[in-house]
C-alpha positions in Angstrom: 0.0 0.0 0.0 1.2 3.6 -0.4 1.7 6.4 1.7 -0.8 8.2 0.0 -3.6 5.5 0.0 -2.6 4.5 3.6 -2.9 8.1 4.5 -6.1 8.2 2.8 -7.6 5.3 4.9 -6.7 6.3 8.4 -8.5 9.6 7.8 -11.5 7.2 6.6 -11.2 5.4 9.7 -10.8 8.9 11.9 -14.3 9.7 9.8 -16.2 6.4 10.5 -15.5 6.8 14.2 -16.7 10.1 14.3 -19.9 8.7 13.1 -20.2 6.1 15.2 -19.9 8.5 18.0 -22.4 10.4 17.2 -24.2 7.8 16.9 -23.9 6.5 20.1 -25.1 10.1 21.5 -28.4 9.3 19.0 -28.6 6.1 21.0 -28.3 8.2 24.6 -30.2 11.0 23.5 -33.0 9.3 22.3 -33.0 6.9 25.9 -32.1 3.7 23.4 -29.5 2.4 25.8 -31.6 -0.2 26.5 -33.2 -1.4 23.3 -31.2 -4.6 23.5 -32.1 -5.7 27.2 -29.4 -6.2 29.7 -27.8 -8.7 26.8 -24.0 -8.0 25.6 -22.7 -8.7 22.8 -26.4 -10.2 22.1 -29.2 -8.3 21.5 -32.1 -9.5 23.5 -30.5 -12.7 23.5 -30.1 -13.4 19.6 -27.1 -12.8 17.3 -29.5 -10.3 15.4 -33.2 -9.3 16.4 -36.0 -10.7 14.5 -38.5 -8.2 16.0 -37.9 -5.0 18.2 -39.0 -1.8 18.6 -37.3 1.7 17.3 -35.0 2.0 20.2 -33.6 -1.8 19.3 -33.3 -1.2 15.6 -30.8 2.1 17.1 -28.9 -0.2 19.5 -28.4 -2.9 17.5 -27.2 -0.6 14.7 -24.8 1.3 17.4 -23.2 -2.2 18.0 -22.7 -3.7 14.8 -21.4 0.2 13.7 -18.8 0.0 17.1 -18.1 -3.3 15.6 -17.1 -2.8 12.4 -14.8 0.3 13.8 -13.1 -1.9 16.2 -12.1 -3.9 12.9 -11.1 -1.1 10.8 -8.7 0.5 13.8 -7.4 -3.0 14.3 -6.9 -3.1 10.5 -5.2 0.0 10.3 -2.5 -1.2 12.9 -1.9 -4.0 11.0 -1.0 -2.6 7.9 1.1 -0.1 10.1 3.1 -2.4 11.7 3.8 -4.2 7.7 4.5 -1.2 6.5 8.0 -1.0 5.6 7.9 3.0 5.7 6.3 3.8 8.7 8.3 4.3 11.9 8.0 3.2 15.7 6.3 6.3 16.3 3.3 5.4 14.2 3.4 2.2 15.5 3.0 3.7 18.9 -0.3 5.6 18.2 -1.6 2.7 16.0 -1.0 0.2 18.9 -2.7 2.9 21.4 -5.7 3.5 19.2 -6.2 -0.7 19.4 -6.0 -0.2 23.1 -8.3 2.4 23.2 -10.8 0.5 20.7 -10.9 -2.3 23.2 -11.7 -0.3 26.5 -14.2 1.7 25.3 -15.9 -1.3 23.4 -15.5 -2.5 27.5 -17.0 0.7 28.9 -19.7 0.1 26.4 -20.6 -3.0 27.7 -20.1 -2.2 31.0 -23.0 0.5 30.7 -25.2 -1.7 29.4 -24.8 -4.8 31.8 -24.6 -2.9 35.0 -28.0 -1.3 33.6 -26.4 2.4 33.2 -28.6 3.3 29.9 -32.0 4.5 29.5 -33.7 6.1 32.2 -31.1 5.1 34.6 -30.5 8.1 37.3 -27.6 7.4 39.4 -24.2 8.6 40.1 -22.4 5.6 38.6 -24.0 6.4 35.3 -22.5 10.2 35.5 -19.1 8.7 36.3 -19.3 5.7 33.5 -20.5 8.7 31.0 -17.3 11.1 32.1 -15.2 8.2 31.9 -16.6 7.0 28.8 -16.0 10.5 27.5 -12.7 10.9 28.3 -11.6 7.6 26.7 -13.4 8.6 23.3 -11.4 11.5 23.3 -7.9 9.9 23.9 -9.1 7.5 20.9 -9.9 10.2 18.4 -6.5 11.6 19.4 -4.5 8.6 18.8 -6.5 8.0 15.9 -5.8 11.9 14.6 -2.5 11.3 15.4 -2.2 8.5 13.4 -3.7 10.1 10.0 -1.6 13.3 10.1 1.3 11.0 10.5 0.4 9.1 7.7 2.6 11.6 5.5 5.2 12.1 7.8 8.5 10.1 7.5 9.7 9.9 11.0 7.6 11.7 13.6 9.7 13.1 16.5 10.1 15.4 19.8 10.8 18.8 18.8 13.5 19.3 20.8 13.2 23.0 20.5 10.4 23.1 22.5 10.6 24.5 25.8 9.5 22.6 29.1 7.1 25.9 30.1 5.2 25.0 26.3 5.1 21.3 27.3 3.3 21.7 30.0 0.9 24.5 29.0 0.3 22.2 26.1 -0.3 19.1 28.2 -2.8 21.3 30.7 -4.9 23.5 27.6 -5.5 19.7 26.3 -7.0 18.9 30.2 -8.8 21.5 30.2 -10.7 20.8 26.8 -11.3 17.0 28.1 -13.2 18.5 31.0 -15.3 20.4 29.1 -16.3 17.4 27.2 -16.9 15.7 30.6 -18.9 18.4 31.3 -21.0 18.6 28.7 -21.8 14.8 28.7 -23.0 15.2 32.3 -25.1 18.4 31.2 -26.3 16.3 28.3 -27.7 13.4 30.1 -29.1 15.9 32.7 -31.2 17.4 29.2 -31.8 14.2 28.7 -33.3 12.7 31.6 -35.3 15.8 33.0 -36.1 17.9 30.0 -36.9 21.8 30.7 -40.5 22.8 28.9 -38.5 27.0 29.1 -35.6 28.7 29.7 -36.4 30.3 32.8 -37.3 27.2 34.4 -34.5 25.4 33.6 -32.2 28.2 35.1 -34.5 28.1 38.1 -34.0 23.9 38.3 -30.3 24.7 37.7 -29.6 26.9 40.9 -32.8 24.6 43.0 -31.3 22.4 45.9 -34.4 20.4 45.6 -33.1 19.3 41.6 -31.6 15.8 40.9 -27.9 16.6 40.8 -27.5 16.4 37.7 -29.9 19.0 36.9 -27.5 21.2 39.5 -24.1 20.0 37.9 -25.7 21.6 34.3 -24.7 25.1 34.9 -21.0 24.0 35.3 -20.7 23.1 31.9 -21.4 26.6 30.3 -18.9 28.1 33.0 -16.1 26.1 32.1 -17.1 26.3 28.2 -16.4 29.6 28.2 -13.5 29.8 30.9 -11.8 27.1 28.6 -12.7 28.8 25.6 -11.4 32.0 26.3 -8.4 30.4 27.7 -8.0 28.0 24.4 -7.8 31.2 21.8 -5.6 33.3 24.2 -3.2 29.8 23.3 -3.8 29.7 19.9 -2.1 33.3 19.9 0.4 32.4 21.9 1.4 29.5 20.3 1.5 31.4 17.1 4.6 33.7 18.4 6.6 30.9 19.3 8.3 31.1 15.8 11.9 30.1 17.2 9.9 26.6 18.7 7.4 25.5 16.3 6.9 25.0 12.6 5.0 28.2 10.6 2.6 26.4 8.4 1.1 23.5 9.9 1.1 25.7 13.4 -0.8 28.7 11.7 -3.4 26.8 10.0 -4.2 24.7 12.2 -4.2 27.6 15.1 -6.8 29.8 12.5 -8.6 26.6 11.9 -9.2 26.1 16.1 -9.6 30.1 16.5 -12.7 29.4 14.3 -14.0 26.2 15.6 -14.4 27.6 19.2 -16.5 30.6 17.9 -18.8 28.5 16.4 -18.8 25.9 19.2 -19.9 28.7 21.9 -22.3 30.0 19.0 -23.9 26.3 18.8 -23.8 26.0 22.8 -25.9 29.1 23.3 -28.1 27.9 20.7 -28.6 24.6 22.7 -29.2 26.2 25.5 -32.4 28.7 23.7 -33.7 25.4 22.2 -33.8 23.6 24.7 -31.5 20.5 23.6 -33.2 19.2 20.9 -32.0 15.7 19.6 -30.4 17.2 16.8 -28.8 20.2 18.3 -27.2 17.8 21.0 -25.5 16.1 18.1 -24.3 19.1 16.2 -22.9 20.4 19.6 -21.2 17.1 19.9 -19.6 16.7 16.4 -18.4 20.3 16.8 -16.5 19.3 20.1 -15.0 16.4 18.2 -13.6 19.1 15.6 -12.5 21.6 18.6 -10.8 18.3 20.4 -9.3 17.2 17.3 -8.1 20.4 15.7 -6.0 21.3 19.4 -4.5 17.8 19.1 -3.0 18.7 15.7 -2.1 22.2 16.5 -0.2 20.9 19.8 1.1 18.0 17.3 2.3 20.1 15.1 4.3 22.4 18.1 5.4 19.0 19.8 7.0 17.2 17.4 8.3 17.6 14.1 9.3 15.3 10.9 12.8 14.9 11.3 14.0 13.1 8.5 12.2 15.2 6.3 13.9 18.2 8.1 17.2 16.8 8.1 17.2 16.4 4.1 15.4 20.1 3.7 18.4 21.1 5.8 21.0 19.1 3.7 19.7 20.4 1.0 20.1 23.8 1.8 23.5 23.1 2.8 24.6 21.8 -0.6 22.8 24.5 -2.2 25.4 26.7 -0.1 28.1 25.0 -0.8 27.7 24.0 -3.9 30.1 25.7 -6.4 29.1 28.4 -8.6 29.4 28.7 -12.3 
């Protein structure tokens, strides 16, 4: 396989598990957790229902779709590791996109034997949703990883990074999980106990007599914004570190983030005015996928660097110097 076509298929994959997530929000949203019964891998105890209702026809096509992406990840790391052009460093985030594959496939299953679907109300459901969150996003950033290395010929540490960028890296990409976690909780809070206005929604928000999750809700706009804010102050900052990081990728990828928060906090506050819909919920969703992702390539694109491609641009340069003139 090429570089190109191999390049061309992890992006695929990166695609397909975007849809599946969103798909698995459809499932949550529309309280379809359990349209299969407390039955995993089966489906109300067959291989594939013969009769159901809606919300079985969306689980069962959430599984076989979370399925067929476990394949194509595991797929993709095979071809990686045969691939006599691809480095140890896109071995590492192939193999860690496997792991990931196979613990939130786990997670899943864990939700739906322990009963933590549908109209399920408990704490242990927030918790499984935040960590099920969080481990979605470390997947789609292995799996990013992974496609924008596709072209590179030896991904490495930029050494010219300084430690104070590593670590406000490392915490800007914390901060972004937990608004993700956040907004799960929020969402399944929308879910479960839907508001009929906005003013008494704010009112259920700040009521101690609310479920808690109706009370954890208002933390997710707060650290939305606070993150937000604090993720395109970073954008520009990364931006001036031209004696660290490389101009191109760095710029576009920094404009590219700069305009996918806008529109995230534009989509949140039009959540909020309609109430959650379905649809909105999903939009909001796939737009935090773009805003996780696009951070993940910036900081990529500060952390490390293709050194064997640098090291021939460089040699190049230097035999253009020295390089006798007619």
């Amino acid at each position: 396989m090429t570089r190109s076509r191999y390049s061309k298929l992890a992006w695929g994959v990166l695609g397909f598990i975007l849809f599946v997530i969103l798909w698995g929000a459809y499932v949550r949203a529309t309280g379809s957790g359990a349209g299969c019964g407390e039955h995993w891998p089966l489906c109300n105890g067959q291989v594939v229902p013969r009769s159901g209702t809606a919300k079985t026809i969306i689980e069962f096509v959430h599984r076989i779709t979370s399925g067929l992406s476990l394949i194509a990840v595991f797929v993709l790391a095979r071809i990686t590791y045969t691939h006599r052009q691809l480095t140890q460093a896109h071995r590492r985030v192939a193999l860690a996109s496997c792991i990931l594959m196979v613990t939130e496939a786990l997670i899943g299953a864990g939700l739906v034997l322990f009963g933590l679907v549908a109209e399920n109300q408990s704490m242990g459901r927030a918790f499984s949703l935040a960590l099920h969150l969080a481990n979605t996003f470390l997947l789609l950033s292995s799996v990013t990883l992974t496609a924008y290395w596709a072209s590179w010929k030896n991904p490495s540490i930029n050494l010219q990074v300084s430690k104070s960028t590593w670590m406000i890296c490392v915490l800007m990409l914390i901060a972004c999980m937990w608004i993700g976690i956040s907004g799960a909780v929020a969402a399944l809070g929308d879910t479960l106990f839907p508001s009929q206005g906005i003013i008494e929604g704010i009112a259920a928000d700040f009521s101690t007599a609310s479920h808690f999750l109706i009370r954890l809700r208002i933390l997710h706009p707060v650290i939305a914004v606070s993150v937000s804010c604090a993720i395109l102050i970073f954008c520009q900052w990364i931006k001036s570190r031209t004696g660290e990081v490389t101009p191109r990728d760095t710029n576009r990828f920094s404009n590219a983030l700069t305009l996918a928060v806008f529109a995230q906090v534009a989509i949140g506050f039009g959540n909020v005015v309609l109430l959650a819909p379905v649809w909105m919920q999903l939009v909001h969703l796939l737009m935090a996928d773009f805003v996780w992702m696009l951070l993940n390539l910036l900081i990529a694109s500060v952390l490390f660097s293709d050194s064997m491609s640098n090291s021939n641009e460089k040699g190049a340069t230097l035999s253009a110097q020295v390089a006798p003139k007619e």
